[in-house]
N, C-alpha and C positions, 0 to 999 in steps of 0.2 A: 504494500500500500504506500500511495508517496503522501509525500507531505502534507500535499494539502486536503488530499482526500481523508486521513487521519485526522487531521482538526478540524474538517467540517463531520467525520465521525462523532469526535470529543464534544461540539458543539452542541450537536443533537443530543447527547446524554444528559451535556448540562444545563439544554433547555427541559426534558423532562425531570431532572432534578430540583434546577429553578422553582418549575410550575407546580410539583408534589410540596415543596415547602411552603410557597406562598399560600396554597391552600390551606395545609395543613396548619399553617401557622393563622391562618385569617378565620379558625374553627378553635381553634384554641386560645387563641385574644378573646373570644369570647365568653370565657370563663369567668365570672366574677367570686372572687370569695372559695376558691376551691384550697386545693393542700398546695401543699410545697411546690408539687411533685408537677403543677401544672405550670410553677412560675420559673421553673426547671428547663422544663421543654422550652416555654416561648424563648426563654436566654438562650437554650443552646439553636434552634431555628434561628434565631437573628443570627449568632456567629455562622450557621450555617450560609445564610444569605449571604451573608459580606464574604463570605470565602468563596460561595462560589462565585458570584461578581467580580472576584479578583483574578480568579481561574479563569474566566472568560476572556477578561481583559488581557491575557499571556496568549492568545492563543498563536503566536507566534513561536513561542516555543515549546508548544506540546510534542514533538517531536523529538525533543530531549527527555520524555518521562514516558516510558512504555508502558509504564504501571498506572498512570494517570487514569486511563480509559476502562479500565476496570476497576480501580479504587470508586470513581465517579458509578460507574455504573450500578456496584455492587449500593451504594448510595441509594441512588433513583431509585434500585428494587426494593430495597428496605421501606423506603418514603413512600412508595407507591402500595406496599402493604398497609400501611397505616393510614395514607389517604383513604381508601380502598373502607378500611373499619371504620373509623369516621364518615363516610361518604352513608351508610347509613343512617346516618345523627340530622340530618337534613332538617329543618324548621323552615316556621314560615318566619318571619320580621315582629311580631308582636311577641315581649317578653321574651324576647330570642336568648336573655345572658339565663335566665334563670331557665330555662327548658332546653339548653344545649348544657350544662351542668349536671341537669337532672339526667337528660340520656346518658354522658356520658360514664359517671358514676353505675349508673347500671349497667353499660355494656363495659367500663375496664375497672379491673383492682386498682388500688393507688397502688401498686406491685408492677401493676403493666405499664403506668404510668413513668412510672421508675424507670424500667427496663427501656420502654420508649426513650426516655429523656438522656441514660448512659447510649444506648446506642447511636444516638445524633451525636450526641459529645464524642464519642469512639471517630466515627466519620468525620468530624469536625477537626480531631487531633491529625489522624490520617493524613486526610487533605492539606493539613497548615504544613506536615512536612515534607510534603511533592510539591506545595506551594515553594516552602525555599528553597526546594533542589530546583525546579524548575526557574527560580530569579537567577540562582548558583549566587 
């Protein structure tokens, strides 16, 4: 694969990772008054955001990170399982913080919660150091 088809691969990953986080995070903003565990997630999806915006911005030299395309991807698939459970939590607009709270305590343990929020952290760590290998 050359170059440039390689980071217009990378690109497409990390527009579906992009898109699972802004989701994911724009369903989870809307928690008011939850545990720990959801003010966890939303921190680590921001770090997530601004990393991969930063990864995007390189895409000049994806070419130096072979591992990059699958660290990202292995990402998106995580993101896009969670989207995916979330995506049944759907509401209408009226009292949407207080009945997106209630669904989602029924459908996750503050356990899953957990788990959720180390795993974006895990990918977040990942990514920051194929970020610096990729500045060098």
């Amino acid at each position: 694969m050359d170059g440039l088809s390689g980071a217009a691969s990378v690109i497409t990953v990390f527009g579906l990772a992009l898109s699972s986080t802004k989701v994911i995070y724009s369903v989870v903003s809307g928690i008011k008054n939850g545990p720990k565990a959801i003010q966890q997630i939303m921190s680590s999806l921001q770090d997530l955001l601004k990393l991969l915006q930063q990864l995007i911005g390189c895409t000049d030299q994806f070419y130096l990170a072979a591992d990059l395309e699958d660290s990202v991807g292995r990402c998106a698939q995580d993101l896009k399982a969670f989207e995916h459970q979330l995506a049944k939590l759907s509401l209408s607009a009226d009292n949407r913080a207080v009945r997106v709270w209630k669904n989602v305590k029924a459908t996750f343990q503050e356990k899953d919660l957990e788990r959720m929020s180390a795993l974006v952290q895990r990918h977040v760590a990942a990514l920051s150091l194929q970020l610096q290998i990729v500045e060098g």
